[in-house]
C-alpha positions in Angstrom: 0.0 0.0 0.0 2.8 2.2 0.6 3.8 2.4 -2.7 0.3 2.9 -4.4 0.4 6.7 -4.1 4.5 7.0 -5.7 3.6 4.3 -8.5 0.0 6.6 -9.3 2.6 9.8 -10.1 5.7 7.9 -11.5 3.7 5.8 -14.1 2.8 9.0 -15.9 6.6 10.1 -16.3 9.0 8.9 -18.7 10.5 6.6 -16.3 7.3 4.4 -15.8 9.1 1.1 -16.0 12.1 1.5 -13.7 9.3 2.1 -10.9 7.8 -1.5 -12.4 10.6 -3.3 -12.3 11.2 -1.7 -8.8 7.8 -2.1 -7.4 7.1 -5.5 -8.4 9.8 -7.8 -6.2 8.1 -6.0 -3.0 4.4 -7.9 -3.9 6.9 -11.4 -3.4 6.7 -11.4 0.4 3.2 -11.7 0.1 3.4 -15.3 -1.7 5.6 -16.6 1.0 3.0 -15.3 4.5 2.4 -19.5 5.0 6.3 -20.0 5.2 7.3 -17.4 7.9 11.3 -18.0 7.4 11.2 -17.6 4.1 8.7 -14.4 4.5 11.0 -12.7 6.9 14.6 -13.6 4.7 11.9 -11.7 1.7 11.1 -8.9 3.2 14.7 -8.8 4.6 16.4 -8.7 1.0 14.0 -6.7 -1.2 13.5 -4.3 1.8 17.3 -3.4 2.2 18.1 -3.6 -1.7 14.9 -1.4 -2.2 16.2 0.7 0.5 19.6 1.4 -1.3 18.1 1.5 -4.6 15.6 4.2 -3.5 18.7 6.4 -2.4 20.8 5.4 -5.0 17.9 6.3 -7.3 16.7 9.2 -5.5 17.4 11.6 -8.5 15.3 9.8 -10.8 12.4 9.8 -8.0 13.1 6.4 -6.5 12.7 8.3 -3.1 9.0 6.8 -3.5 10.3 3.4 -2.6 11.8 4.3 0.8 8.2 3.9 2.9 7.9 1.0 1.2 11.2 -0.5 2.2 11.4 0.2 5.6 8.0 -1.1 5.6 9.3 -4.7 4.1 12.3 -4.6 6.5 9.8 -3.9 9.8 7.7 -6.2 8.4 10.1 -9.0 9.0 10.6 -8.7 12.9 6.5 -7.7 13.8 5.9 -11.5 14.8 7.6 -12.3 17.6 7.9 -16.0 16.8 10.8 -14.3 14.3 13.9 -16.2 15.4 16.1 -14.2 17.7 19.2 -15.8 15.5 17.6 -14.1 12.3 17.1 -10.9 14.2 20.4 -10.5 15.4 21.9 -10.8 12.3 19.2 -9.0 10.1 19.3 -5.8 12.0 22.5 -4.6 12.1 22.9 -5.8 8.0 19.8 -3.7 7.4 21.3 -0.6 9.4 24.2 -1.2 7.9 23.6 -1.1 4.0 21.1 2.2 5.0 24.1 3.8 6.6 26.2 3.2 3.7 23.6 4.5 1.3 24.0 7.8 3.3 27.9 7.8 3.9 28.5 9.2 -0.3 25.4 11.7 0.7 27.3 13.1 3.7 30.8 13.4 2.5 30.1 14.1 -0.7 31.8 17.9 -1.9 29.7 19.9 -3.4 32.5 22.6 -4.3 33.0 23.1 -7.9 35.8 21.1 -9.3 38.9 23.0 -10.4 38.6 23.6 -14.3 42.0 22.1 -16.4 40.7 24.4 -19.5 40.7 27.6 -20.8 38.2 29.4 -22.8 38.0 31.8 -25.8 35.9 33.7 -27.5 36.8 34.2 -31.2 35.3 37.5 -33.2 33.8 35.2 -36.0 33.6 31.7 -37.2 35.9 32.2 -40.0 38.5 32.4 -37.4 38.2 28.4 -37.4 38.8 28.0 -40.9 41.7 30.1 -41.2 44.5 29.1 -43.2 47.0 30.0 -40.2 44.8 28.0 -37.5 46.4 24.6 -37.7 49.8 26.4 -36.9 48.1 28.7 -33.7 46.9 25.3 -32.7 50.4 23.6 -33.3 52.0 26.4 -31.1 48.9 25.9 -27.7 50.1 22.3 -27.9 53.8 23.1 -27.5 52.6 25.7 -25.1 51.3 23.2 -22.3 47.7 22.7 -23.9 46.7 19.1 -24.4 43.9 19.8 -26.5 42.0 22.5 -28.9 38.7 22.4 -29.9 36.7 25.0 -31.9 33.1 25.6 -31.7 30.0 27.6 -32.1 27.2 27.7 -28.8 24.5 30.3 -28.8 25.6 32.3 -32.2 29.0 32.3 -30.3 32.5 30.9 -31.6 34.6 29.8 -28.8 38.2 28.0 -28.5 38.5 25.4 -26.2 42.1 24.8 -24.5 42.7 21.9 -22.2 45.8 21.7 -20.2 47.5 18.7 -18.0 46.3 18.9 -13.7 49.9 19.3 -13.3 50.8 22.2 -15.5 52.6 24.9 -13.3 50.8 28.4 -12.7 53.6 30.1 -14.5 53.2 27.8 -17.4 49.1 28.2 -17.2 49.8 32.2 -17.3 52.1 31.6 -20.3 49.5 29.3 -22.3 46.4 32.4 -21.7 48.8 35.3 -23.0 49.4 32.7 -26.0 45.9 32.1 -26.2 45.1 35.7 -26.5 48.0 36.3 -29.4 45.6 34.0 -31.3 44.2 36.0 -33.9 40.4 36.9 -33.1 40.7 36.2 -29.6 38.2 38.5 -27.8 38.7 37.1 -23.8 40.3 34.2 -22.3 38.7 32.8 -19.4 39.5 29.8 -17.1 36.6 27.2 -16.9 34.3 26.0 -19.9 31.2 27.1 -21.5 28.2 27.2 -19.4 25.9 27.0 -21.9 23.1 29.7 -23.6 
């Protein structure tokens, strides 16, 4: 029942049969009520996978799932003819693949990574095609760049330079004022294009 109201809004979206293929292994504990072992060692397994792929998933909206799978994993220890054995074992496993679900969430950086590319924009396309490009291109490499890339985004024309982790900062300085000798260089900028 838990998951009625999250498979109602997800089967609308494009992503209708990953919520399927998720929802259906939690209707198997229901098969095995006669056999309680096997019912509780059920609800043990789908709950904790469902648990970690709910916050695994939790981008695509499989956040729906976590009622459902703590559900499954209480589910297993609400008779008390559960085997203590079981119990002992089944807890601390459950805790334990939840808590690891969470340990990326919690020390994950959320800084912006440190860009290994400068950007230019060029005056005009043509600037591409020029005769003299290959050789401006040529000289970036031996400059410290590792790559360069030109394109147009948003009726802009831009020159992509990638450069080594390693490259020293007086080396970095060097490869911009080079960058900016390049005919039709408007600005140089560290980082890349962020789009329109």
């Amino acid at each position: 029942m838990a998951m009625v109201p999250g498979l109602g809004v997800a089967l609308s979206t494009p992503l209708a049969s990953h919520f399927l293929v998720t929802a259906l292994p939690a209707l198997c504990p229901l098969y095995l009520l006669h056999r309680r072992r096997s019912f509780v060692r059920a609800c043990l397994v789908i709950g904790s996978g469902m648990l970690a792929w709910s916050l695994a998933g939790f981008l695509l909206g499989m956040f729906l799932f976590i009622p459902t799978a703590v559900l499954l994993l209480v589910a297993a220890f609400a008779d008390r003819s559960t085997r203590l054995g079981l119990r002992d074992r089944a807890v601390p496993s459950a805790l334990l693949v939840a808590g690891a679900m969470f340990v990326p969430l919690l020390t994950y950086d959320a800084g912006e990574p440190e860009s290994h590319s400068y950007q230019a924009e060029l005056d005009s396309g043509s600037r591409l095609h020029h005769q003299d490009f290959a050789a401006w291109r040529d000289q970036l490499l031996k400059s410290g760049a590792t790559r360069v890339i030109g394109y147009e985004s948003c009726e802009h024309f831009y020159l992509d330079v990638d450069f080594a982790e390693d490259l020293p900062e007086d080396r970095r300085a060097e490869l911009a004022n080079r960058i900016m000798e390049v005919p039709g260089v408007v600005e140089v900028e560290l980082g890349e294009n962020e789009g329109c």
